[in-house]
N, C-alpha and C positions, 0 to 999 in steps of 0.2 A: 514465412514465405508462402501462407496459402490464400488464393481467394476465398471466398464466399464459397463458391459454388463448390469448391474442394473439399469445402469443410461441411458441408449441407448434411454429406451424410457421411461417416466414417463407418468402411465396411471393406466387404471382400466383393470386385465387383465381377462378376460373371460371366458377363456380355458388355460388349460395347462399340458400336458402330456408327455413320452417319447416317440419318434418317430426318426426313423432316415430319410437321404434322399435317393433316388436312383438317380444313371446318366444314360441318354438314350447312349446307344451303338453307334458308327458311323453309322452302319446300318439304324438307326432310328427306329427299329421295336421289341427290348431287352431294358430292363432294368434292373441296374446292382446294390446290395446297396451298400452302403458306410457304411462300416461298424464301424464307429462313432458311437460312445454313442452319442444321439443329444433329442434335444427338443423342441418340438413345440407349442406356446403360440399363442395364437390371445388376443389384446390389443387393447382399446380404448385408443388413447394418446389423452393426456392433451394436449400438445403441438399443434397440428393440429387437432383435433375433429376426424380426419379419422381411419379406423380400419386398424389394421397392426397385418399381421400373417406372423412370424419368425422363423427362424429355429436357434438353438443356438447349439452349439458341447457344452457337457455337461462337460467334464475333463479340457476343457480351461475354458468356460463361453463365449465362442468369439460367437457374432453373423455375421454366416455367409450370412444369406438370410432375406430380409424385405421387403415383398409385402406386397404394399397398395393395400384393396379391398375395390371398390365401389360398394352398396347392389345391387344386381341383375347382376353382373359381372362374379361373381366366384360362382362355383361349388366347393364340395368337396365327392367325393363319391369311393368306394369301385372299385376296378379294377376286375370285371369280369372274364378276364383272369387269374388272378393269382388263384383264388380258388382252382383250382387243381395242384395247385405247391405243388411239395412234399417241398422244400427248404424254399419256401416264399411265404404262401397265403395270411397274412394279408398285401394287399399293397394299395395305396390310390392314387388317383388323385387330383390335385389342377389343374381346370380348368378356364382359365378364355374367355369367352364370346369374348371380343372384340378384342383381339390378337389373340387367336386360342393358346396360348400356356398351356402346360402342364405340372406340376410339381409333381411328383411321392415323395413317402415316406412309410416308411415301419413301423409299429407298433413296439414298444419295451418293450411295458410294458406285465409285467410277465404273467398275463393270457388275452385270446382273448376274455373274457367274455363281457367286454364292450366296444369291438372296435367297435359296430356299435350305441353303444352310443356317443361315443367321436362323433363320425364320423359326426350323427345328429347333434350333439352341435358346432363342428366345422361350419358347414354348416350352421344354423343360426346363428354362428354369425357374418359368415363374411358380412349375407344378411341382418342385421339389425333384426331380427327376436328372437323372445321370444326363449330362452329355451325349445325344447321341452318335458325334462324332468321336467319342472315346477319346477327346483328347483333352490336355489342361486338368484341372483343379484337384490335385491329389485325390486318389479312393481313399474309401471308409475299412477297406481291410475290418478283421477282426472275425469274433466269431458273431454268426446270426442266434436270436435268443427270442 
């Protein structure tokens, strides 16, 4: 009883909120949304141990986008510029370190109250890094060595 897209990756998923993407303009200096119902997951797979953050279109379930990040690679942080967009403030960057490249995405969930929650939570976890709302995914306990 799973689609596709359920079975894409089998893992522990971390985050997971509506989100859609944006495309950079020919220009290179615009960015445009796509206006897709979409959503965005970051996952520890079973399969490979590595974190993978996804973009899914939500009325197919089709996963269109699956970036492996490795900790201290990628960034995920609030765009600057858009704050003063009357159309589209809530937008986000997916940056990654050692390519130089950039992946935009636009928040979709109904209030902006915890977009810069998500946004922290994204952010560690694509870095290996705790929650830092300290809440969810059992601790590591134990002794440090």
């Amino acid at each position: 009883d799973t689609s596709p897209a359920e079975t894409y990756h089998t893992g522990v998923s971390m985050i997971e909120f509506r989100c859609g993407k944006m495309k950079m303009d020919a220009n290179g200096t615009t960015v445009r949304s796509d206006t897709r119902k979409g959503k965005l997951t970051v996952t520890k797979s079973e399969d490979d141990g590595l974190t993978h953050l996804t973009w899914t279109e939500r009325t197919q379930g089709v996963v269109e986008d699956d970036f492996i990040i490795f900790p201290g690679d990628a960034s995920f942080s609030l765009v600057e510029q858009a704050k003063d967009n009357a159309k589209n403030n809530r937008v986000y960057a997916l940056k990654f370190a050692s390519t130089k490249k950039c992946h935009f995405f636009w928040m979709q969930e109904p209030s902006p109250d915890k977009d810069s929650d998500l946004c922290a939570k994204v952010h560690a976890a694509i870095n290996g890094e705790e929650d830092p709302s300290g809440g969810g995914g059992g601790g590591g306990g134990g002794l440090g060595g």
